[in-house]
Backbone as XML, in Angstrom:
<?xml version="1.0"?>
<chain id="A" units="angstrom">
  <residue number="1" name="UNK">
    <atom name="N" x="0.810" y="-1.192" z="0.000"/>
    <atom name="CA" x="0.000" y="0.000" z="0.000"/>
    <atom name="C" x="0.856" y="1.259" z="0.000"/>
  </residue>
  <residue number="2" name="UNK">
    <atom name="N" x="2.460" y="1.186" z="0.460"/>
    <atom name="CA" x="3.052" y="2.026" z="0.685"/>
    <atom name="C" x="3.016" y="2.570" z="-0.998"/>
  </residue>
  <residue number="3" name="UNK">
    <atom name="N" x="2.842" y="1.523" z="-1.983"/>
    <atom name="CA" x="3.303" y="2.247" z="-3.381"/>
    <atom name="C" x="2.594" y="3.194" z="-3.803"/>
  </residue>
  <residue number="4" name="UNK">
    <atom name="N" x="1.186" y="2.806" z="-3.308"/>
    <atom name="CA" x="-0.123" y="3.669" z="-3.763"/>
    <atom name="C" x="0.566" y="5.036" z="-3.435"/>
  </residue>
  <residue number="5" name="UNK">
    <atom name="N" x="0.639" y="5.488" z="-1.616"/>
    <atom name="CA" x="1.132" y="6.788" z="-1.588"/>
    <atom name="C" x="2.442" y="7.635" z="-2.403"/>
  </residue>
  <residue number="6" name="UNK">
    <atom name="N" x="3.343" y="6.841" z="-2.667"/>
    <atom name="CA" x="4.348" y="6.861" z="-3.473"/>
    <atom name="C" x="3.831" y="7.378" z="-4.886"/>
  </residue>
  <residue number="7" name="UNK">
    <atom name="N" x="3.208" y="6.459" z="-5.695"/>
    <atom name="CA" x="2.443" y="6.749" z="-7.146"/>
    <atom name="C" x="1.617" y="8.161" z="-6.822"/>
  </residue>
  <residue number="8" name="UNK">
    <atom name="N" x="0.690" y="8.533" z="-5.793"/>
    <atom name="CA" x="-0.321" y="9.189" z="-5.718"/>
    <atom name="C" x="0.881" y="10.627" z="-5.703"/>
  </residue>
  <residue number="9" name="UNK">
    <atom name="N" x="2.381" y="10.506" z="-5.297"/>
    <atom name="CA" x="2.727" y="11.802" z="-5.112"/>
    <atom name="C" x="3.402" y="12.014" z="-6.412"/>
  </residue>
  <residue number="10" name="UNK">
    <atom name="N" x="3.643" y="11.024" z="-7.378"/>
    <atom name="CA" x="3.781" y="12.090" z="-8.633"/>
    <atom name="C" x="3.476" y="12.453" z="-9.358"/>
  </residue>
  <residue number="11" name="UNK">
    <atom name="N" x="3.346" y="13.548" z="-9.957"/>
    <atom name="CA" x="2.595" y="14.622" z="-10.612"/>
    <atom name="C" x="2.095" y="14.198" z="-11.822"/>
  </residue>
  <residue number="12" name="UNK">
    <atom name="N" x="3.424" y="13.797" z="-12.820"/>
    <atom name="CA" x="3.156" y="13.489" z="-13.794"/>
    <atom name="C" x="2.047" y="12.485" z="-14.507"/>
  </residue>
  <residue number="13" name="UNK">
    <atom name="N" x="2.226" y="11.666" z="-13.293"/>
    <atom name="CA" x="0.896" y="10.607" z="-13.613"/>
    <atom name="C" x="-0.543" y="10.900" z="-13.159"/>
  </residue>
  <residue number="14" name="UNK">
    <atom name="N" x="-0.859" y="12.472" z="-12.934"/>
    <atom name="CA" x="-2.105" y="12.431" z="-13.130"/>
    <atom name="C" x="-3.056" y="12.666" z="-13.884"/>
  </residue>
  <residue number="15" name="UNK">
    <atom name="N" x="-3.869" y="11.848" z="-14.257"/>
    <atom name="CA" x="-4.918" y="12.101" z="-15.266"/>
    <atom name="C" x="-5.409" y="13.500" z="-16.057"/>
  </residue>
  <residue number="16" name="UNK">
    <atom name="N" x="-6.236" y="14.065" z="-15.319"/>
    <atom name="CA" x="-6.243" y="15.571" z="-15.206"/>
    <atom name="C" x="-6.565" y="16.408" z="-14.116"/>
  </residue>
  <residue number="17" name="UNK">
    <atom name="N" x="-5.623" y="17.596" z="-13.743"/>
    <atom name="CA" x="-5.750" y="18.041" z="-12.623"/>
    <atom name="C" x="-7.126" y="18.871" z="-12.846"/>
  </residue>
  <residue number="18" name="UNK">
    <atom name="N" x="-7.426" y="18.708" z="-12.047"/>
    <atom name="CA" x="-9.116" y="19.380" z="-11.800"/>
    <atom name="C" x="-8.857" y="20.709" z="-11.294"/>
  </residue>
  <residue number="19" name="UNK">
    <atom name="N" x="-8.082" y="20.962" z="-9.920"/>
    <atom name="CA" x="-7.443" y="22.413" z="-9.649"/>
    <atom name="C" x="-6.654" y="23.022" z="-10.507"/>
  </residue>
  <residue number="20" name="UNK">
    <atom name="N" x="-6.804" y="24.081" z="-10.006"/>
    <atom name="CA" x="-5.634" y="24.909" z="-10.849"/>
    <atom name="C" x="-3.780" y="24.887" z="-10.040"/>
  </residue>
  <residue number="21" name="UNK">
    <atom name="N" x="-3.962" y="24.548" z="-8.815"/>
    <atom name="CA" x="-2.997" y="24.232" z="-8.113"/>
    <atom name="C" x="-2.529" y="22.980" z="-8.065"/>
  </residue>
  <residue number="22" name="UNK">
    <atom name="N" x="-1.614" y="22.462" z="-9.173"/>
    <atom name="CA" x="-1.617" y="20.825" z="-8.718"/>
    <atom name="C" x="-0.693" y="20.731" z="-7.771"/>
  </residue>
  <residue number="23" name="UNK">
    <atom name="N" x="0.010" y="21.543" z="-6.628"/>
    <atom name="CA" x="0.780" y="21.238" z="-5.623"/>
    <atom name="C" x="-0.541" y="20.669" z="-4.335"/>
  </residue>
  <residue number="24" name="UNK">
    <atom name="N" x="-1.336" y="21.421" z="-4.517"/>
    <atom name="CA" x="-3.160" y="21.087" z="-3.889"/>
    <atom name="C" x="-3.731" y="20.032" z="-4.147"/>
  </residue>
  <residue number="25" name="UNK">
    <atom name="N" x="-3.721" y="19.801" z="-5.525"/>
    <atom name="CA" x="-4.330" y="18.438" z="-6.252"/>
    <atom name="C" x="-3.798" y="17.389" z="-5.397"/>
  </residue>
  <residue number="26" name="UNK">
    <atom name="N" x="-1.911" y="17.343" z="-5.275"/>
    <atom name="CA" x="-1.248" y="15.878" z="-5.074"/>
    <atom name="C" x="-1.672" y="16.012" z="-3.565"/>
  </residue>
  <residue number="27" name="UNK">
    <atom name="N" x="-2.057" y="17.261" z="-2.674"/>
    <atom name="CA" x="-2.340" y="17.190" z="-1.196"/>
    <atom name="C" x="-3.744" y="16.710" z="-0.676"/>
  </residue>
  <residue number="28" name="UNK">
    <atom name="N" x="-4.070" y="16.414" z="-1.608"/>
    <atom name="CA" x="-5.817" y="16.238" z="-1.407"/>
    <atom name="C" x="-6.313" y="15.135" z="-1.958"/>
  </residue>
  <residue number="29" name="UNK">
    <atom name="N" x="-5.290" y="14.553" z="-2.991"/>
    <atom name="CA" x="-4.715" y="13.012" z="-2.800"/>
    <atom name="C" x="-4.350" y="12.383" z="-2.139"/>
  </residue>
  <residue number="30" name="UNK">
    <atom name="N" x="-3.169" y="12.831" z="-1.015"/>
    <atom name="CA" x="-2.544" y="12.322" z="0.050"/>
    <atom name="C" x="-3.394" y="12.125" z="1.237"/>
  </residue>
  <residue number="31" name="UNK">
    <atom name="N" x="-4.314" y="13.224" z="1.069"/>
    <atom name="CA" x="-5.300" y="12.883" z="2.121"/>
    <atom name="C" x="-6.312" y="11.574" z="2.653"/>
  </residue>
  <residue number="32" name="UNK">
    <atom name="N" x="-7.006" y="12.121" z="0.861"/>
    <atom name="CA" x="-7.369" y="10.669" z="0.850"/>
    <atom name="C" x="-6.967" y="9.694" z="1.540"/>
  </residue>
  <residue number="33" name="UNK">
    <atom name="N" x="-5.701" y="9.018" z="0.644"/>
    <atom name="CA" x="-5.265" y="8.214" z="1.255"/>
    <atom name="C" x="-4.848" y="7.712" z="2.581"/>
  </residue>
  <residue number="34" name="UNK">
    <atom name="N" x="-4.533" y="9.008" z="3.517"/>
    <atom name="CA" x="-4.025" y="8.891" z="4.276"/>
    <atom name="C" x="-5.412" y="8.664" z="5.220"/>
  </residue>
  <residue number="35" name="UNK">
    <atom name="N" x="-6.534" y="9.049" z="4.968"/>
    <atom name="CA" x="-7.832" y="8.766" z="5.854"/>
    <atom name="C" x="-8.185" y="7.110" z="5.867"/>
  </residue>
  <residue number="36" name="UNK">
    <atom name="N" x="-7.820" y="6.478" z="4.714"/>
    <atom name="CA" x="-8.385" y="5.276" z="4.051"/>
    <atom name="C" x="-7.141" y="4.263" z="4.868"/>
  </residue>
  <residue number="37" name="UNK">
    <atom name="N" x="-5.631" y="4.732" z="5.021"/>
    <atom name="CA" x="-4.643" y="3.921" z="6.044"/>
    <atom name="C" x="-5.328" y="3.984" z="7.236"/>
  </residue>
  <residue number="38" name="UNK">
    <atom name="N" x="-5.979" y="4.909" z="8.115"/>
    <atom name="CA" x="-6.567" y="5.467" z="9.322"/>
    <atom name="C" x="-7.487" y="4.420" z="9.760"/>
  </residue>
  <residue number="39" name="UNK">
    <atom name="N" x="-8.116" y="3.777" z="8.811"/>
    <atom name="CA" x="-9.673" y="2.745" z="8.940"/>
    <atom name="C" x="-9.028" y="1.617" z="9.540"/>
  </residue>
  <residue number="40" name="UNK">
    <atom name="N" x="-8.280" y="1.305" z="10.127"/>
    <atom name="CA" x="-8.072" y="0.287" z="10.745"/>
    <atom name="C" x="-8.920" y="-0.719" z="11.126"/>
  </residue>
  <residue number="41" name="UNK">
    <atom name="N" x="-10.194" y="-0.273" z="11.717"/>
    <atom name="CA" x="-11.768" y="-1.320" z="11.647"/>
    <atom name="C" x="-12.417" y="-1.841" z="10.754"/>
  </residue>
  <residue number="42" name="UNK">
    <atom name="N" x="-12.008" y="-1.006" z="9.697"/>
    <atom name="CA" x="-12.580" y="-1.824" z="8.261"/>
    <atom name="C" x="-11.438" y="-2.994" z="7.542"/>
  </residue>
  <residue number="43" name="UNK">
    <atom name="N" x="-11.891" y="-3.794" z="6.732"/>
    <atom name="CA" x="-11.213" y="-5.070" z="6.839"/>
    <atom name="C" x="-9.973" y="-4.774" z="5.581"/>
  </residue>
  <residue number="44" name="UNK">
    <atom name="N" x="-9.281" y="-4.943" z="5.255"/>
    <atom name="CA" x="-7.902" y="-4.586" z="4.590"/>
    <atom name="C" x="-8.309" y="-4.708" z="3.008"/>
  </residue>
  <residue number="45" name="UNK">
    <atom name="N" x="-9.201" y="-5.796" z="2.726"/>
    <atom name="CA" x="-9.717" y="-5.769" z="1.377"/>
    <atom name="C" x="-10.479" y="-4.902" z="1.279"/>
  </residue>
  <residue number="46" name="UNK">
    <atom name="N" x="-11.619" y="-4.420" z="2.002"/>
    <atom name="CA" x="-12.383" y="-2.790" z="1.059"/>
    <atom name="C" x="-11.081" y="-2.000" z="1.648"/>
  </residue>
  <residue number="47" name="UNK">
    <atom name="N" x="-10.384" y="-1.684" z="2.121"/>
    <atom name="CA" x="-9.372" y="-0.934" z="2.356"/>
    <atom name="C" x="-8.584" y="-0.536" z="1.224"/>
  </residue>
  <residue number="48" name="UNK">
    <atom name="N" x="-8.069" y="-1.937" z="0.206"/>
    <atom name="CA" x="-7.661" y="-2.026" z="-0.647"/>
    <atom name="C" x="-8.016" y="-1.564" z="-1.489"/>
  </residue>
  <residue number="49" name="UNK">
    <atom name="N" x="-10.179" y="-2.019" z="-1.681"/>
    <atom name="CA" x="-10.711" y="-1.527" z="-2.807"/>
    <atom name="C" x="-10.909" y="-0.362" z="-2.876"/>
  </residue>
  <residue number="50" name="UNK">
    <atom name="N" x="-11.138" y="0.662" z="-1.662"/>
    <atom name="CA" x="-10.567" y="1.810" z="-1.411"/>
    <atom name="C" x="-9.474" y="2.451" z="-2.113"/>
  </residue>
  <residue number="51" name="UNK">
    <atom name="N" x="-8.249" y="2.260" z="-1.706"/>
    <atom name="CA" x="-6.934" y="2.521" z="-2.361"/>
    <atom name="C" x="-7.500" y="2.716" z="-4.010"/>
  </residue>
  <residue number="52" name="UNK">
    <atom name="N" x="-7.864" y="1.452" z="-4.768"/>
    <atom name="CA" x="-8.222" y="1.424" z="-5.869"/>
    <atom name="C" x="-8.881" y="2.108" z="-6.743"/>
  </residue>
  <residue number="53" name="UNK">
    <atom name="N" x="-10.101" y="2.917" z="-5.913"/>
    <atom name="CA" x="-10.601" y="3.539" z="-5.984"/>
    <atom name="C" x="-10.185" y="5.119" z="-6.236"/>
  </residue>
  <residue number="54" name="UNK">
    <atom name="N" x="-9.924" y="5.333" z="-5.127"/>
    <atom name="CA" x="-8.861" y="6.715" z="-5.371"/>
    <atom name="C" x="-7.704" y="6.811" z="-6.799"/>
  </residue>
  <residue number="55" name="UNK">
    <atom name="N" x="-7.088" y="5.660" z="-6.507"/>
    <atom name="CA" x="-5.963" y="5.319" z="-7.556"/>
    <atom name="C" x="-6.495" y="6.004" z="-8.726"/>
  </residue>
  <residue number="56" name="UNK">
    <atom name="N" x="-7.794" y="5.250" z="-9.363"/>
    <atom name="CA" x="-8.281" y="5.207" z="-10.457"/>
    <atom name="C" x="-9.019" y="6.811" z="-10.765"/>
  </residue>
  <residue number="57" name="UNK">
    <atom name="N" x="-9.174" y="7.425" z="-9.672"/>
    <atom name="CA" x="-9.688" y="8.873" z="-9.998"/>
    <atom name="C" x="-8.586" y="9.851" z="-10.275"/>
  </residue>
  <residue number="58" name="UNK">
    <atom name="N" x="-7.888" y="9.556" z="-9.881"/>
    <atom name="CA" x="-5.915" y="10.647" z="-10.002"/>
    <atom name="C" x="-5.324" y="9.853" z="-10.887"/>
  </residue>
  <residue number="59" name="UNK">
    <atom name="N" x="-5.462" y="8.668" z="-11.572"/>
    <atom name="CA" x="-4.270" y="8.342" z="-12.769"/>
    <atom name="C" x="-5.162" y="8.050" z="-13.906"/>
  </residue>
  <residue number="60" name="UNK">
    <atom name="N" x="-4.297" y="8.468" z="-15.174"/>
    <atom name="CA" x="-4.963" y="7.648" z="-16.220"/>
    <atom name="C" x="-3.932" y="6.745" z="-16.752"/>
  </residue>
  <residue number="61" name="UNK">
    <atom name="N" x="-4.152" y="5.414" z="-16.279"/>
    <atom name="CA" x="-3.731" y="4.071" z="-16.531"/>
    <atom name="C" x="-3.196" y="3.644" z="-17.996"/>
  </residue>
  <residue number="62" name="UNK">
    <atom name="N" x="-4.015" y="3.649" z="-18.602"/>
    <atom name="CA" x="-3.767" y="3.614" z="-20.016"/>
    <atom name="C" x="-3.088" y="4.455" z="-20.638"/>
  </residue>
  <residue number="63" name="UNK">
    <atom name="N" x="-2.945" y="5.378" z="-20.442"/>
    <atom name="CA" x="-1.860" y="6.431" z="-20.763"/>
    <atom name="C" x="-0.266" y="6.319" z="-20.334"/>
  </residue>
  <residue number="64" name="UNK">
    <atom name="N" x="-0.542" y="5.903" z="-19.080"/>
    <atom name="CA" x="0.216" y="5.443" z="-18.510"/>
    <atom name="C" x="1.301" y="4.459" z="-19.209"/>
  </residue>
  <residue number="65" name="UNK">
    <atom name="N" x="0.634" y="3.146" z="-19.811"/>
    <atom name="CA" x="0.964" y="2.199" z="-20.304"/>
    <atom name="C" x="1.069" y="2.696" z="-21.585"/>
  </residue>
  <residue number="66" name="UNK">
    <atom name="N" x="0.452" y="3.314" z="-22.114"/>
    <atom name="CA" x="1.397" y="3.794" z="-23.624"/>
    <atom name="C" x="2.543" y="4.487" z="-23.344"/>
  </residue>
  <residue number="67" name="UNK">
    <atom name="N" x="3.070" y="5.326" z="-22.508"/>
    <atom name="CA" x="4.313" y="6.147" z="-22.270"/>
    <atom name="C" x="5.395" y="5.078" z="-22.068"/>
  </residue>
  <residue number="68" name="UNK">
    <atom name="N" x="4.648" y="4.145" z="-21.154"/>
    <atom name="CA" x="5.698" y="2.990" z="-20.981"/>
    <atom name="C" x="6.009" y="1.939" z="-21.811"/>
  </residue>
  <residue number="69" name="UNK">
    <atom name="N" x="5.076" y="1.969" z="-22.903"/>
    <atom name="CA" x="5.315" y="0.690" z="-24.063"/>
    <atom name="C" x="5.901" y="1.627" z="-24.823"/>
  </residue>
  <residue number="70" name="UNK">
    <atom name="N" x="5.827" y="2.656" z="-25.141"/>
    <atom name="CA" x="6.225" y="3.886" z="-26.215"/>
    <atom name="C" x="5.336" y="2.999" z="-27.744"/>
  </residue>
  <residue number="71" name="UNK">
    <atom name="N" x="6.441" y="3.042" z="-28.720"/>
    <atom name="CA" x="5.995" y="2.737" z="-29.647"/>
    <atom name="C" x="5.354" y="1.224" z="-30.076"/>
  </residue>
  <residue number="72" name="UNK">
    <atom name="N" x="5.611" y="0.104" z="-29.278"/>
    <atom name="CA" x="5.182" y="-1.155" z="-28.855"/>
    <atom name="C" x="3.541" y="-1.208" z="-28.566"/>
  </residue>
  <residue number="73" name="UNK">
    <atom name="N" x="2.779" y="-0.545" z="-28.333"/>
    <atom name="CA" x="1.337" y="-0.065" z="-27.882"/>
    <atom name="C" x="1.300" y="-0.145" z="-29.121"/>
  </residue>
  <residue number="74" name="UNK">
    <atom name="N" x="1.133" y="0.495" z="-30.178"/>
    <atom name="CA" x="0.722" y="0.035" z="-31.263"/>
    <atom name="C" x="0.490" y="-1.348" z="-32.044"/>
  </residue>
  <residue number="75" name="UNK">
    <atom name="N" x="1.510" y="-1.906" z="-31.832"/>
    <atom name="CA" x="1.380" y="-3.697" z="-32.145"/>
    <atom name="C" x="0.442" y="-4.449" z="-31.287"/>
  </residue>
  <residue number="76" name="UNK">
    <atom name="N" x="0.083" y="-3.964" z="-30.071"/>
    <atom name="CA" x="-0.453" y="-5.320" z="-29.074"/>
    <atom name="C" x="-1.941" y="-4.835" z="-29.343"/>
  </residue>
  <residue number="77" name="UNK">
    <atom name="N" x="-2.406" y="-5.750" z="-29.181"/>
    <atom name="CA" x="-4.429" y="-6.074" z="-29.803"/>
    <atom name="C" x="-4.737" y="-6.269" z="-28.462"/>
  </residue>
  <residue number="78" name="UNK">
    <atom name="N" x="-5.984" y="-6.113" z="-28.331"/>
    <atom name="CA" x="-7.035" y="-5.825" z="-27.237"/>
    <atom name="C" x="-6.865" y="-7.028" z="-26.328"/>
  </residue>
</chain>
């Protein structure tokens, strides 16, 4: 889970910043997260699906994976 906070603090991988401050954006990310480590009573899997959740609202994934395949994304089929 430590990676999530890690991923959630860099910039570059976010989807689109909704603020105009993305030093705000990545803090209000961290929050998140940092409320969702806090739940200790809730059971580690919605915890997780939690994490996931957030994840998926601050990154765009697929984008992601084209930067990292670079020109290779083009060859691979659905």
């Amino acid at each position: 889970m430590l990676t999530i906070v890690a991923v959630l603090s860099t910039p570059p991988a976010f989807a689109a910043a909704a603020s105009a401050d993305p030093l705000q954006e990545i803090r209000d990310g961290l929050n998140q997260v940092i409320v969702v480590f806090q739940k200790q009573g809730v059971p580690l899997a919605a915890r997780r699906e939690e994490l996931r959740k957030l994840a998926e609202q601050h990154f765009d994934f697929s984008d992601m994976a084209k930067s990292a395949l670079g020109y290779h994304w083009r060859g691979l089929t659905p």
